[in-house]
PyMOL commands that place a pseudoatom at each C-alpha (Angstrom):
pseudoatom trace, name=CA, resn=UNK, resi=1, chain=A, elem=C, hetatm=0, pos=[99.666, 65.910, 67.155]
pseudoatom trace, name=CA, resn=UNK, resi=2, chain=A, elem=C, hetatm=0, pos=[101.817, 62.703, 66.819]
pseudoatom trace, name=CA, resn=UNK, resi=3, chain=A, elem=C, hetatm=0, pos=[102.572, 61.339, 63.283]
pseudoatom trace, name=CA, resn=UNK, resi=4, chain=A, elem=C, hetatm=0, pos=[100.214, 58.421, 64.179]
pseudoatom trace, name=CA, resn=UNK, resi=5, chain=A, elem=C, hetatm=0, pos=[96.996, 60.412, 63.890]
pseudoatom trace, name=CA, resn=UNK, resi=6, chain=A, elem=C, hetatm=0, pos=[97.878, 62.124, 60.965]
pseudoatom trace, name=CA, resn=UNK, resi=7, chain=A, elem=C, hetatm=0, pos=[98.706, 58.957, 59.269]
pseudoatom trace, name=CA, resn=UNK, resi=8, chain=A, elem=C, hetatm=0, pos=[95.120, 57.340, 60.517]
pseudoatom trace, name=CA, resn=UNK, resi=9, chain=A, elem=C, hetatm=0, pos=[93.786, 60.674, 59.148]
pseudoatom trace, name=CA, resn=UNK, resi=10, chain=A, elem=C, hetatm=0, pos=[95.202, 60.667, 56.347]
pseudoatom trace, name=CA, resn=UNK, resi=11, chain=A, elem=C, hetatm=0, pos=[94.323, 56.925, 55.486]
pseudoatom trace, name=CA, resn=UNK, resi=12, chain=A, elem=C, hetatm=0, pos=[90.686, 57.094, 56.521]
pseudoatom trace, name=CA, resn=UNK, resi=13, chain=A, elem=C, hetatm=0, pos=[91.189, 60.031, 53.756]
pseudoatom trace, name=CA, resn=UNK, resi=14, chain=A, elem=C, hetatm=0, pos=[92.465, 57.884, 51.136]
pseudoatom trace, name=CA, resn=UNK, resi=15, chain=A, elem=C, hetatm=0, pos=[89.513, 55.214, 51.771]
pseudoatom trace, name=CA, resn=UNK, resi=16, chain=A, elem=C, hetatm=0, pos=[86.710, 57.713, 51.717]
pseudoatom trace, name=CA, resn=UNK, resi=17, chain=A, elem=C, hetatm=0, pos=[88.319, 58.853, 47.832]
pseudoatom trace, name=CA, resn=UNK, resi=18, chain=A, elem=C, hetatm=0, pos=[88.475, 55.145, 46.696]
pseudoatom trace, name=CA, resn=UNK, resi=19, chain=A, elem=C, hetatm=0, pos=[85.146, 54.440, 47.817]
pseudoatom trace, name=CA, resn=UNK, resi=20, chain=A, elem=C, hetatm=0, pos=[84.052, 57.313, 46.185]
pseudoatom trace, name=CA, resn=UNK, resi=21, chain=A, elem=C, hetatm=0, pos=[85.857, 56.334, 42.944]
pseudoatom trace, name=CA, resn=UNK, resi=22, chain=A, elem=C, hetatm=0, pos=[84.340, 52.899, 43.221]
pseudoatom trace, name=CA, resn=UNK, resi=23, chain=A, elem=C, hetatm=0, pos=[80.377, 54.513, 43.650]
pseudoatom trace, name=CA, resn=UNK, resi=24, chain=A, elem=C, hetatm=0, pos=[81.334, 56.694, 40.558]
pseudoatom trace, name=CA, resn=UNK, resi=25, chain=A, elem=C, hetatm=0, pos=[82.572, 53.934, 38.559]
pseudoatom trace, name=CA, resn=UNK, resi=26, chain=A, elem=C, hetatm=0, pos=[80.135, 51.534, 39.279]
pseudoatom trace, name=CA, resn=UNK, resi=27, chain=A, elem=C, hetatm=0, pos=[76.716, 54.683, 39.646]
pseudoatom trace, name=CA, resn=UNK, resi=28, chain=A, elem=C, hetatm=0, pos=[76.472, 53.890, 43.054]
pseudoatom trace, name=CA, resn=UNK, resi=29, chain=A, elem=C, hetatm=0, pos=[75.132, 56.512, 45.058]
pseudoatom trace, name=CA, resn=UNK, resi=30, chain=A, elem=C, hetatm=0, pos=[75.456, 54.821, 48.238]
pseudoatom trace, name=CA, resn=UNK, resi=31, chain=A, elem=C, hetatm=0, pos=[78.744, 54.393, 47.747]
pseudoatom trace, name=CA, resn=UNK, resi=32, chain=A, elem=C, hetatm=0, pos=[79.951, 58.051, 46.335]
pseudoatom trace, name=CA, resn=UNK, resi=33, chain=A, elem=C, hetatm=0, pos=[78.376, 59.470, 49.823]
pseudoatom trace, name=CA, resn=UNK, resi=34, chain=A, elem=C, hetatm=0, pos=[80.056, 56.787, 51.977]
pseudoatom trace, name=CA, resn=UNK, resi=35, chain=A, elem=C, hetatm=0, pos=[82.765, 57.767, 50.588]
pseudoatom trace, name=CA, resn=UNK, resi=36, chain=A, elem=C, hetatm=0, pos=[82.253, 61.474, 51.047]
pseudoatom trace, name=CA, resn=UNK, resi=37, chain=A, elem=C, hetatm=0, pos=[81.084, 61.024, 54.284]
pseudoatom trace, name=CA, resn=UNK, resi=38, chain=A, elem=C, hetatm=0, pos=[84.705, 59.157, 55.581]
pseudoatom trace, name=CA, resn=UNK, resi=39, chain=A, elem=C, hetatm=0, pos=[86.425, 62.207, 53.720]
pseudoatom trace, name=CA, resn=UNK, resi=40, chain=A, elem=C, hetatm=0, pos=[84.802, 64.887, 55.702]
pseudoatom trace, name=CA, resn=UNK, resi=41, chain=A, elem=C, hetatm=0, pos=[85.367, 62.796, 58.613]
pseudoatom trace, name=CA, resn=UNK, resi=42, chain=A, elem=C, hetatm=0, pos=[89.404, 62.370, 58.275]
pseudoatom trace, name=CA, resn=UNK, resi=43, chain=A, elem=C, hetatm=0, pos=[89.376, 66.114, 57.458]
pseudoatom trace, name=CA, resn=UNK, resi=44, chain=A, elem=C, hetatm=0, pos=[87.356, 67.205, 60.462]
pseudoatom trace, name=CA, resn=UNK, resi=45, chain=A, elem=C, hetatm=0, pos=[89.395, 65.161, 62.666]
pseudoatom trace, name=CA, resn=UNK, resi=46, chain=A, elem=C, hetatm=0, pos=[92.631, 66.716, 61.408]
pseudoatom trace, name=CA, resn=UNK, resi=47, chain=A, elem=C, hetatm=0, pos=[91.270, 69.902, 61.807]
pseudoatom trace, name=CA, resn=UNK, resi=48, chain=A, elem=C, hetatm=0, pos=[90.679, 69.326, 65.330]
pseudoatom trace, name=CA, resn=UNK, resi=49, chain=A, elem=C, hetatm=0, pos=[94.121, 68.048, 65.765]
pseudoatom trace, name=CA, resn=UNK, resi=50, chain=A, elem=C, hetatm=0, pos=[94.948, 71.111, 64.242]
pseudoatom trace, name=CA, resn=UNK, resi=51, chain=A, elem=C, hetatm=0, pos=[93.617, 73.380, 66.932]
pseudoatom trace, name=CA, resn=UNK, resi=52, chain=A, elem=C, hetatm=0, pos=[95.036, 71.084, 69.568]
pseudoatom trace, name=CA, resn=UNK, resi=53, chain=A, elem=C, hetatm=0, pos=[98.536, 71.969, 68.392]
pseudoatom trace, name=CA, resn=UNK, resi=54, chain=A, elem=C, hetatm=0, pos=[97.691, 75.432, 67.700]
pseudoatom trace, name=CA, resn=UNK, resi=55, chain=A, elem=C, hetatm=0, pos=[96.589, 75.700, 71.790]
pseudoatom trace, name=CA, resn=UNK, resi=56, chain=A, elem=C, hetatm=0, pos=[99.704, 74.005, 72.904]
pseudoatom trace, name=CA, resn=UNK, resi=57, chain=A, elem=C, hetatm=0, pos=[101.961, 75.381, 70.403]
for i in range(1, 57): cmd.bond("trace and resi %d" % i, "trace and resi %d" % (i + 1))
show_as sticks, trace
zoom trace
């Protein structure tokens, strides 16, 4: 895994929990499971960069 996906991971992470922040302050529903939804998607991709490294490695 190169330092370059983790980091895009890991910001797409950091998005998803300030969207989610933002629907929570503001009640918006739409927003909390955006927000949720980019989450589960950074952490799904990092696990399958994961297994990648666990296949080479």
């Amino acid at each position: 895994m190169s330092g370059t996906d983790k980091f895009k991971n890991d910001g797409e992470k950091v998005i998803g929990m300030a969207k989610e922040a933002a629907g929570d302050a503001t009640d918006n529903d739409k927003l909390q499971a955006e927000g949720r939804a980019d989450q589960t998607k950074a952490d799904l991709k990092q696990a399958g960069e994961d297994i990648k490294v666990a296949f080479r490695g």
